[in-house]
N, C-alpha and C positions, 0 to 999 in steps of 0.2 A: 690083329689090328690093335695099336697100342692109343690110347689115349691118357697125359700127363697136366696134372696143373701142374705149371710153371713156378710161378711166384702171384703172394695174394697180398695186396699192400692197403692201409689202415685210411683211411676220412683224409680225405684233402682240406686244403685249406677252405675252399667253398663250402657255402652249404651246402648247396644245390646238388653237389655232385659227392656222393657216396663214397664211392672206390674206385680202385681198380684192379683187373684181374688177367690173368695171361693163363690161355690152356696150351698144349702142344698135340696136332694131331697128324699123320701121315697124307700126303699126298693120296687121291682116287678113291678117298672115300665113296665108299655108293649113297645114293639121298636116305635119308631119314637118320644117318650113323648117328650116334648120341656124341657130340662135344662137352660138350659139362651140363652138370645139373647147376645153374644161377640159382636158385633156390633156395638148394642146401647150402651152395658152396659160403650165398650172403647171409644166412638164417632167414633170408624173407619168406612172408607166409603167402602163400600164389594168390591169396584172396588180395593183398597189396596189388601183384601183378596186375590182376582184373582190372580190379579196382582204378587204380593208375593209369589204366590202358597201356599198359606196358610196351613198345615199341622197340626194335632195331632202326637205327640209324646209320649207314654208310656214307652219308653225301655222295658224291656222287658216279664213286666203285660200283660195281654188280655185288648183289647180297646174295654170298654163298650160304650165309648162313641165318636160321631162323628158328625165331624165341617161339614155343608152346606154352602161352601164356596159362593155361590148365593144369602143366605137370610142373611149370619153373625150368624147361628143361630147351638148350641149344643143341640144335640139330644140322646137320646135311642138308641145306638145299639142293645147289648145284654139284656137282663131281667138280674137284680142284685137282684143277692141272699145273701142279707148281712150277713147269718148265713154262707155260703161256701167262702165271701172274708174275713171274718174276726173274723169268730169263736166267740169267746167268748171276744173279745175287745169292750171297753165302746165304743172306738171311733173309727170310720170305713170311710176311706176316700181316694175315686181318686186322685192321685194327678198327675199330668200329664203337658206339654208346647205345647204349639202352635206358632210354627214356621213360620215364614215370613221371605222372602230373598228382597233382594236389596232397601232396605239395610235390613242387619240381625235382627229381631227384634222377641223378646222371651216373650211371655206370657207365665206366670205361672196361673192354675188353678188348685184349690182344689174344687172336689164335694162329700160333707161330705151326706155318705148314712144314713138316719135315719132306726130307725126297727118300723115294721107293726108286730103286734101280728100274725104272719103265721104257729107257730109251738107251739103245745101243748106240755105242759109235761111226757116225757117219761120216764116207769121203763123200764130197760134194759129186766128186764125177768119179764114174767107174775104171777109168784106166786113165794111164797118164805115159807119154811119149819119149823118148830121149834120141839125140842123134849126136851119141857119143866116139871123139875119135880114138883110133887106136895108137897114136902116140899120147893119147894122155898119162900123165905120169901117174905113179899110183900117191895118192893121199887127195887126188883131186873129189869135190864137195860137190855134190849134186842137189838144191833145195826139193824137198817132197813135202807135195800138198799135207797139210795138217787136217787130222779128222776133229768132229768137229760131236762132244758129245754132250747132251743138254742136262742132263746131270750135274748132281755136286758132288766133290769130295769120296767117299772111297766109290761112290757107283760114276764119279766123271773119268772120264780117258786116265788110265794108270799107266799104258807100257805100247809098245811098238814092234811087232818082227818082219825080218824079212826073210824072206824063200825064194829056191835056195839062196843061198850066201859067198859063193865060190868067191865070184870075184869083186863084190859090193860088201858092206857090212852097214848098218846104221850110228848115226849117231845125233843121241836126242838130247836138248837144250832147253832147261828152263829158261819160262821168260818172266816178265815182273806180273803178268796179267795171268800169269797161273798157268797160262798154253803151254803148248810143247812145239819148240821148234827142231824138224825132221830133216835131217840130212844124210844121205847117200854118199857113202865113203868109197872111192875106190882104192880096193887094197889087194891087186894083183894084175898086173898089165894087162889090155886085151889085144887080140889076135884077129884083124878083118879076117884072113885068110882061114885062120880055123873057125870060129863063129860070129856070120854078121848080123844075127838075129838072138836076142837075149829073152827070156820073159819070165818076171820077176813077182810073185806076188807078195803086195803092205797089206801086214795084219794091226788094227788097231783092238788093243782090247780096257775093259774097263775092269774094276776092280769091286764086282757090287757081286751081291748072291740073289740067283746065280749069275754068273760071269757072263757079257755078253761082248760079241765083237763087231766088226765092221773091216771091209777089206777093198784096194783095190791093185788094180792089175797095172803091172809096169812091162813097157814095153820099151827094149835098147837095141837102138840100130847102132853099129859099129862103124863109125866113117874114117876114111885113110888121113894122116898126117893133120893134125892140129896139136901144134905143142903149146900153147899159151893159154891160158886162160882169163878172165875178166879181171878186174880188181878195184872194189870200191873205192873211193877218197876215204872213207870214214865207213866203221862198223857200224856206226849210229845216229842215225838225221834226227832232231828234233824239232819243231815247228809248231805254232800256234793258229788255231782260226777262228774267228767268232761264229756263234752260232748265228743261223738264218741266213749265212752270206749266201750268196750266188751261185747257181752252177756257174763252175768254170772258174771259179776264184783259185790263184795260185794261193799255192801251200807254200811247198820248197822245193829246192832242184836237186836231184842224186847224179853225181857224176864218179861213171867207170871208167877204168884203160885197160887195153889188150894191148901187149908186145907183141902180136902178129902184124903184118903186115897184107894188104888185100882184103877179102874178103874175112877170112879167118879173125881179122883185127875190126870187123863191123860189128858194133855193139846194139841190140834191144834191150829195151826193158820193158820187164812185168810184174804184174806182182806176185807174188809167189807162192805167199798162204789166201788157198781160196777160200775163205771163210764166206759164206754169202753175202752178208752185211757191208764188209769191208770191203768186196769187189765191187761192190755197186755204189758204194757213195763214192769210191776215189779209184783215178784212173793218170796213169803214169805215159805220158809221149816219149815217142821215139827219142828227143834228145833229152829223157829224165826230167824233164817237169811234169810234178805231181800235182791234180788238180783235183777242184772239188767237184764231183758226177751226181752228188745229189742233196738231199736234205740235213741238215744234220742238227740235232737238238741236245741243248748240254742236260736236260732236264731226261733224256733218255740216256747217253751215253757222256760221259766228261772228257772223255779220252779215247784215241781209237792206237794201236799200231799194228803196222801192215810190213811183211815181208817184202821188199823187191829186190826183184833176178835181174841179174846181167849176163844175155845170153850172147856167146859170139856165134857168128855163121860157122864154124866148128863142132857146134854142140856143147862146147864150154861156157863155164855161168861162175859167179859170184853174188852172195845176197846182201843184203845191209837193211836193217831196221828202220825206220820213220816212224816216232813217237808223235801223235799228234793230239795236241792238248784244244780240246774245247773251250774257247772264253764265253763266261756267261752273261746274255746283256739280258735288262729290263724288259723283258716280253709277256711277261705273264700277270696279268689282273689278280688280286687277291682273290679268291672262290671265296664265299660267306653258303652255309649251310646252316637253317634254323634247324638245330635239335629237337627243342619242345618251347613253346613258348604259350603263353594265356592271352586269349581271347579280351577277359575283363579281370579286374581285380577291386575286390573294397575299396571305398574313397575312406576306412577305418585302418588300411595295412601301415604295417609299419617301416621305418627306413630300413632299406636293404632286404626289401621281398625281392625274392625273384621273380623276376617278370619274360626273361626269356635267356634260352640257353644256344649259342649258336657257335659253330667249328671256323674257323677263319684258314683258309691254307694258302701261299703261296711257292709254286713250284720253283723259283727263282732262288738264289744262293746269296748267301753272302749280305749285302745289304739291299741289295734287291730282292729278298724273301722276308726281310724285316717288314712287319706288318702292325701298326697302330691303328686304333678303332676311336672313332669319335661319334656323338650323335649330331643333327645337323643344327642344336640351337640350344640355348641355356631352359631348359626344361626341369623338371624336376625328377629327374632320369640320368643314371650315371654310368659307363660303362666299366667292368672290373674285369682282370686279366684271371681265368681260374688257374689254368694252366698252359702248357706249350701252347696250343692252339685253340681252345676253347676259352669262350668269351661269355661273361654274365651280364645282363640287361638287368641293372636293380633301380627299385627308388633310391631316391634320393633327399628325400624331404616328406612331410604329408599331403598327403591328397586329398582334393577336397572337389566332388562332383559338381558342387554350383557353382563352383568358378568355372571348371571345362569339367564335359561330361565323357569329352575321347580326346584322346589325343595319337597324331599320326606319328613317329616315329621314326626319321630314319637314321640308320644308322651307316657311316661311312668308314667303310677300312681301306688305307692306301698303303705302299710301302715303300721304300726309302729308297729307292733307285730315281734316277735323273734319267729321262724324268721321270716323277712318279705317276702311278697307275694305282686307279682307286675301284673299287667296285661299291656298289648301295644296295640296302634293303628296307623297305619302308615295311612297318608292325603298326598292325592299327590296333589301340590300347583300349574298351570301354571300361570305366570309372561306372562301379555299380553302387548302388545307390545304402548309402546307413541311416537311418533316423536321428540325425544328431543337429537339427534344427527345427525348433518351438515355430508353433505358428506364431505368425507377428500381425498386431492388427495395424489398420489404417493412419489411427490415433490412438494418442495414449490415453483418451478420455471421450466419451461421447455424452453430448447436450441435445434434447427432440424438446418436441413441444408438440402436445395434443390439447384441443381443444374440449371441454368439459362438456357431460353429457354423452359422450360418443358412443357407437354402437357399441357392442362386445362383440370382441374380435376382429376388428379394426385395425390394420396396420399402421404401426407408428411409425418407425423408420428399420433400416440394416445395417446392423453391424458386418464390416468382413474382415477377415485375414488371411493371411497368406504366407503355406509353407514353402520355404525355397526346396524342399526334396520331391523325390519324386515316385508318382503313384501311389499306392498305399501309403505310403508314409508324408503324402502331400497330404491327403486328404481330410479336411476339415468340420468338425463337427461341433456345432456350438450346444454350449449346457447353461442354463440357469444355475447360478450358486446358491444355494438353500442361505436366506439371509430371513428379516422379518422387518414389515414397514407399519410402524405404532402397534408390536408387539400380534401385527397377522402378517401370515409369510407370504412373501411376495411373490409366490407361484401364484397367487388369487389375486395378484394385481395384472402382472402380464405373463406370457408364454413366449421362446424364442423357439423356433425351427429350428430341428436339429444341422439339416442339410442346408439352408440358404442363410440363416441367421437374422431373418425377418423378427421384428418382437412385436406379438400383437397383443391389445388389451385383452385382458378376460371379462373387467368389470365397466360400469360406465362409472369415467370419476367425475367428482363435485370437487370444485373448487372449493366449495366454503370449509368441505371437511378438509381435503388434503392438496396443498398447493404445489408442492414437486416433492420428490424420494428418489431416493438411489438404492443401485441394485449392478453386481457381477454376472457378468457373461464370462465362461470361459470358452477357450475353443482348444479342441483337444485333438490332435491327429491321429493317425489309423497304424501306429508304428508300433514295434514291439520292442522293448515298450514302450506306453505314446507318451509324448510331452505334450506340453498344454502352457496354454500363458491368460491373465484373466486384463479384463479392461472394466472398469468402471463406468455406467452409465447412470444419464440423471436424468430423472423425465419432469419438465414442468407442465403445469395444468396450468391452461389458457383458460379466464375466465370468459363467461356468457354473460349477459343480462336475463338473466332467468330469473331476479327477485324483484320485485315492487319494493317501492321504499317502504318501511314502517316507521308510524307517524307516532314516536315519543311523549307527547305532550304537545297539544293538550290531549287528556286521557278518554277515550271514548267510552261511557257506559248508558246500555241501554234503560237503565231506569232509572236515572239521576238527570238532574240539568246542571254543568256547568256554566257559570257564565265569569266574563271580565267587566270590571268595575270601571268607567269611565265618565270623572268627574265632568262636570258641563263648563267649567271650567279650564279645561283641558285646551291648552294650546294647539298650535302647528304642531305636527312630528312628535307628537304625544305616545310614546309607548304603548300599547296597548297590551300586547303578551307578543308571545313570540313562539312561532311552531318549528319543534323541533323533528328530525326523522331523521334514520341512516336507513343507508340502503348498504347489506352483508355482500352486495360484490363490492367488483376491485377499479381502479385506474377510473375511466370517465364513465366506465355504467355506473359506478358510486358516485358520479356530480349529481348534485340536486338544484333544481330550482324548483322558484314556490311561484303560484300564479293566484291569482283571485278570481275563481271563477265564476262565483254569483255573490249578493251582498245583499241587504235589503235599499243599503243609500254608497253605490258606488263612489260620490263625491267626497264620502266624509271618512274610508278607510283606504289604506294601500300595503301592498304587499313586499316587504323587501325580496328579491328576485336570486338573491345568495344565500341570504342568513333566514329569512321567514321572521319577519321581525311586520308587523302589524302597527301599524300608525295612525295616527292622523293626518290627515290632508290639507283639513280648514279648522276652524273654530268651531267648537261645537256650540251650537243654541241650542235656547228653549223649544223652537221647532223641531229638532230631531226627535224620532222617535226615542224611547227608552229602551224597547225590546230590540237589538241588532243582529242578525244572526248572518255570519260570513263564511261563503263556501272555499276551502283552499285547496288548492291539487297542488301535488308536490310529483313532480319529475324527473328522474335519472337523465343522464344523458346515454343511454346505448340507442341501438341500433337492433329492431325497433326499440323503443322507450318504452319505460311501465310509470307505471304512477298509481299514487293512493289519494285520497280524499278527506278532510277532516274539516268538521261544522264546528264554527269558533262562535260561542252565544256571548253578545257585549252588551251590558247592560246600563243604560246612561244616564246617570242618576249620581247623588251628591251621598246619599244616605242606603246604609242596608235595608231596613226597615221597608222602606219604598220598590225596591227590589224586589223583597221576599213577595210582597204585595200582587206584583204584576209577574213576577216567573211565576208565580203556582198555577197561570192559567197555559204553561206551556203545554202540549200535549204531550199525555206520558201512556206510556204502553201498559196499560191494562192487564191487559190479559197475562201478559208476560209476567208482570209482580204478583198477579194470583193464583198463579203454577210456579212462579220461585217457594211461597208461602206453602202451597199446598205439601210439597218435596220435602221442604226442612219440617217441618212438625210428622211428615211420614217418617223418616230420619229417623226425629227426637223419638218418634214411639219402639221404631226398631231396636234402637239403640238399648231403651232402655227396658224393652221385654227382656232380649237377648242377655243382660245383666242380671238385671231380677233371674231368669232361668239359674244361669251356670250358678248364682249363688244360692240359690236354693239344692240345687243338686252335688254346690262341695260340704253341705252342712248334711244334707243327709248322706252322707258315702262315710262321712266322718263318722254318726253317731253310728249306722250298721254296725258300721265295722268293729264301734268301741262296745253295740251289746255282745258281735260274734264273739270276743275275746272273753267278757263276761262268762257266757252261758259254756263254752267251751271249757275254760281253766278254773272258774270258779262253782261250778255245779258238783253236784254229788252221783251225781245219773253217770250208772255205768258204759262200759264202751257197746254199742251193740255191732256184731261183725257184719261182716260183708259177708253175702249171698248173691249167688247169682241170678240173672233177671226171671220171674217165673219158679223159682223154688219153692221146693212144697217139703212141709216140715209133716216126716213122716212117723215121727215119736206121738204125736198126738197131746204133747204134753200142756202146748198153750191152750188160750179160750179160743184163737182164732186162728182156723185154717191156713192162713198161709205170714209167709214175712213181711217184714219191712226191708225192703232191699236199698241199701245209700253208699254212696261214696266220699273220702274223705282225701282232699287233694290238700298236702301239706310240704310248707319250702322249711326252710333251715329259721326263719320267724314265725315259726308256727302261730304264735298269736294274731297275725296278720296274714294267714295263709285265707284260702276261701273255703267253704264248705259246701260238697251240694249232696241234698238226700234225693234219691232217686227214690219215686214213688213204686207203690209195689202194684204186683199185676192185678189187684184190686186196690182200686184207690177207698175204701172206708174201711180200712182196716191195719191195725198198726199194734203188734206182738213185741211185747217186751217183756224182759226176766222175770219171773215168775217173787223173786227174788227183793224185787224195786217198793217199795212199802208205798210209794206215789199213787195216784191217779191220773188218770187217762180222761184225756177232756181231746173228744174230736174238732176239729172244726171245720165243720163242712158248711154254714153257712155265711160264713164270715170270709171277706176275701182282703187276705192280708197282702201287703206288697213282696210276703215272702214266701207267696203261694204262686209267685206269677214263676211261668217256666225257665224264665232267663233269668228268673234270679240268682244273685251267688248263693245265697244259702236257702235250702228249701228243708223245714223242720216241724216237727210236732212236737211243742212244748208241754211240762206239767207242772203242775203247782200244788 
């Protein structure tokens, strides 16, 4: 069993489609036989295959053959019968694609089936009749059935014999259709009287290894006196008919003559090669009109010719040829086969993706198999020609999910016959989704307003926005921008929800500190990677009436008496003073007005009700009192109202003198000036202990330190060493049992370093060099400031 690649040809002009490739295999393969390894033969690695979902596509042929996406390898499905794929064509051949997704990628594969000599030459019927006369003359032509052998080329019909041959011989006749036409020669008189019975047998043999034949049996009756024989008009009828016509549609007419007379001179006609095919679609009436008997299709045969006999009641014949040509009409719909096409594609791909691969065929010829594709609408979708019959579905521009998220697709191929005939396929496309749109908010700026005082955690107002993509890459997540409002960061003013974008206070605001601030929101989607877009928000603080007014002047002190001067003298609308107050809110809780709420002589003062301006009323006389004392409230305007209070003392009088006279008996608070008094001279003594202290304590740290330097650097007293605590001098050499044990802590100023002697484990006893010419003066009853245990220097001096 031979199997050949053909020919391997290089990248089409498509992307989409790879190559193509042609193997050559024998007819009756058994299933599983190997046709080519795709594979190797493309260098693909079968992990692509997998990967790709690697596919055969026939449209809509039977699939004899099939891809083992595991090994890369085409095999044997069905057993091919190349006589039932392809009849009597020279050339007989698979043609089929193999499809691969992501990306789309189309092999073409032709497997051209060769022919095994599997079928011998067949006569349709076993024996065949003659009623030959015996004055036929010799050279007279007998038509014999043609065998009929479904083979090509050297294994189709090669040669002809006949047995015995006495007095017949053959003679065989190419025709343009490749047949062989068979005729029976007589080439020696016969004899009724010596044999009226003949019997002949046609051998049909073919030319394949091994040789096989097919045979049948001829039978010749010998009848008395027929000397004429038939004689066509013409060796060869030609005639056209359209496909799909009618049974019974005339063809053409064949007309014979016989020179005999009577019976002998009566003409039939048949047809003469009984091919199966051709006896059944066409049938010839007794006076040679040849008619249509059955179906006939150009897309199956284009052309048919049929042998007919002219037989006389003698037993003599003549044949003549009818070529009959098939005209082709518009009968056939384009066939559309999707190859491999995508479900969805990036709303990111770029012009001229592939988006589907599909085979277009029309069985029609000529302009009638002409076939154009179009889609049904200006989309952004184009169709390209790849090759003969396969058609590319690509973009055609960018795509963009939020404008359409599918789109339907159809696509229509018609072809060029009158009329024309169209077929459709609708692809339904999904546009899957890219992150390539920021969320976008509401406004380009947001303004709230919270009222001061509020709870913490209190919702102010929402921000939102909105991404035109979709799901994950929709979704929106707001963030506080790290900013800072009067240098504290504004995460400690409000907080936004990451999911809803609510912003609540953290803190309760006061108007009076901070009246509005701004502060970034971003809102960030869930894309990879995400975009984000920011807004600006400003939040204003709504004032309260939360302050009473404070009253400026006149000045309130509780141990003083102010009073106003007012001559007796004094006119109408006399000035008196004038009380001043703000109130630290805003808009009308900052209106004030002033009232007069108690007096001593209502009639003789009044209150200006805007300004707090204190007047006269009437004239003052010698009847008023001197001492006046007037109570004034002063009022905001909120909602409720606050207000403060302030005692205005007037004094009505021409002279200070007289004044001073009569205020000293105003009552004054006691007590209260004699706990101010007590405080301040508590004060003055702290004050001035605390003082006296430090400086007594910086003059003595001075003079120490200036005797340590002294006795250190300027003595003659040698160095005595360090001992450790408890040491016991075991030489015996001093007066006294044990040491003086001290320590000497010194920096890089050693004259200002500290000094401390560590007392020894008997404190009345102190051993010095033997050496020292001095004296030794204890002092154990004397307690110096430099015998106290904290002190820096702890010594026993000598003199």
């Amino acid at each position: 069993m031979k199997r050949e690649v053909l020919s391997f040809f290089s990248v089409l002009s498509l992307p989409a489609v790879l190559a193509q490739i042609s193997y050559s295999i024998p007819e009756e393969m058994p299933k599983g036989s190997l046709v080519g390894n795709v594979a190797q033969d493309f260098g693909l690695d079968v992990k692509r295959l997998q990967a790709g979902k690697a596919r055969i596509h026939t449209g809509d042929d039977a699939e004899y053959i099939q891809l083992n996406r595991e090994r890369g390898l085409l095999t044997i499905k069905e057993k091919i019968d190349r006589e039932a794929l392809c009849k009597q064509g020279t050339l007989c051949a698979l043609h089929f694609q193999i499809a691969l997704e992501n990306p789309i990628e189309i092999i073409s594969v032709t497997v051209e089936i060769t022919d095994i000599n599997d079928n011998p030459p067949r006569f349709e019927k076993e024996e065949r009749r003659f009623e030959i006369s015996e004055s036929a003359i010799v050279g007279s032509k007998f038509l014999l059935e043609k065998a009929a052998d479904l083979d090509i080329g050297l294994n189709g019909l090669q040669s002809y014999t006949l047995q015995p041959n006495e007095n017949f011989n053959l003679k065989v006749h190419g025709q343009s259709d490749g047949s062989k036409k068979v005729e029976m020669i007589l080439q020696k008189p016969l004899d009724r009287e010596k044999q009226e019975l003949m019997s002949l047998l046609l051998t049909a043999i073919d030319g394949g290894a091994p040789q096989r034949s097919g045979t049948m049996q001829i039978h010749i009756t010998v009848l008395d006196a027929n000397d004429n024989a038939p004689v066509f008009s013409q060796a060869v009828y030609k005639a056209a008919v359209k496909e799909n016509s009618m049974k019974g549609t005339l063809i053409t007419k064949v007309s014979a003559s016989d020179a005999d007379k009577g019976s002998n001179g009566q003409i039939s006609y048949v047809i003469g090669n009984s091919m199966a095919d051709n006896s059944k679609l066409f049938h010839v009436t007794e006076d040679g009109h040849v008619l249509l008997n059955g179906q006939i299709d150009y897309e199956i045969a284009k052309m048919y010719e049929i042998d007919v006999e002219a037989v006389d009641q003698g037993g003599l014949s003549d044949s003549a040829k009818v070529i009959i040509d098939v005209a082709d009409i518009n009968d056939n719909n384009p066939v559309i086969n999707i190859i491999s096409s995508s479900n969805s594609i990036g709303e990111n791909s770029k012009p001229s993706t592939v988006v589907a691969i599909m085979s277009v065929n029309d069985p029609d010829s000529e302009e009638n198999g002409k076939v154009r594709c179009a889609i049904n609408e200006k989309m952004l979708f184009s169709i390209k020609t790849a090759s003969n019959n396969l058609y590319s579905l690509v973009t055609d521009s960018e795509l963009d999910r939020e404008t359409a998220s599918e789109y339907n697709i159809t696509v229509t191929c018609s072809d060029e016959g009158v009329p024309s005939l169209s077929s459709s396929v609708t692809l339904t496309l999904q546009i899957s989704d890219v992150n390539d749109n920021a969320p976008v908010f509401e406004r380009s700026s947001y303004e709230a307003y919270i009222v001061e005082n509020n709870t913490p955690g209190v919702s102010i107002f929402t921000v939102k926005a909105t991404d035109a993509d979709w799901k994950q890459n929709a979704r929106v997540s707001y963030i506080l921008e790290d900013s800072s409002v009067n240098g504290v960061p504004v995460s400690s003013y409000v907080s936004v929800s990451a999911d809803s974008g609510v912003i609540h206070a953290v803190r309760s605001f006061d108007y009076e500190q901070i009246k509005d601030f701004r502060f970034c929101v971003k809102a960030q989607d869930g894309g990879s990677p995400p975009l984000s877009s920011n807004v600006t928000v400003k939040i204003q603080i709504q004032d309260q009436n939360d302050n009473p007014p404070q009253v400026l002047y006149p000045v309130q002190t509780a141990g003083s008496v102010v009073a106003e001067m007012v001559p007796r003298s004094a006119d109408v609308g006399y000035l008196v003073t004038k009380v001043v107050a703000v109130d630290v809110d805003s808009g009308q809780n900052a209106w004030l007005s002033y009232k007069l709420q108690k007096a001593t002589d209502r009639a003789l003062f009044e209150v200006g009700s805007q300004n707090g301006e204190i007047r006269t009323v009437r004239q003052v006389t010698e009847k008023d009192l001197l001492k006046q004392r007037l109570t004034v409230i002063v009022e905001d305007n909120g909602h409720p109202s606050r207000s403060a209070t302030v005692i205005v003392n007037v004094a009505v009088a021409d002279s200070f003198p007289e004044v001073l006279s009569e205020f000293t008996d105003f009552p004054h608070d006691k007590d209260y000036n004699d706990n101010l008094t007590f405080y301040l001279v508590l004060a003055l003594a702290v004050v001035s202990f605390l003082f006296i202290t430090c400086l007594v304590v910086i003059i003595s740290v001075k003079i120490y330190r200036w005797r340590q330097s002294r006795i250190l650097y300027h003595s003659s007293l040698p160095v005595i060493p360090y001992y450790p605590p408890r040491y016991s001098d075991t030489l015996g050499t001093g007066t006294l049992p044990h040491t003086y044990n001290y320590e000497v802590c010194r920096t890089t100023d050693s004259r200002k370093s500290d000094c401390k002697f560590g007392r020894a484990g008997s404190q009345n006893v102190l051993i010095m060099d033997p050496s020292s010419t001095g004296t030794m003066q204890r002092l154990q009853s004397e307690k110096s400031i430099l015998d106290e245990p904290d002190s820096p220097l702890e010594v026993s001096y000598f003199r």
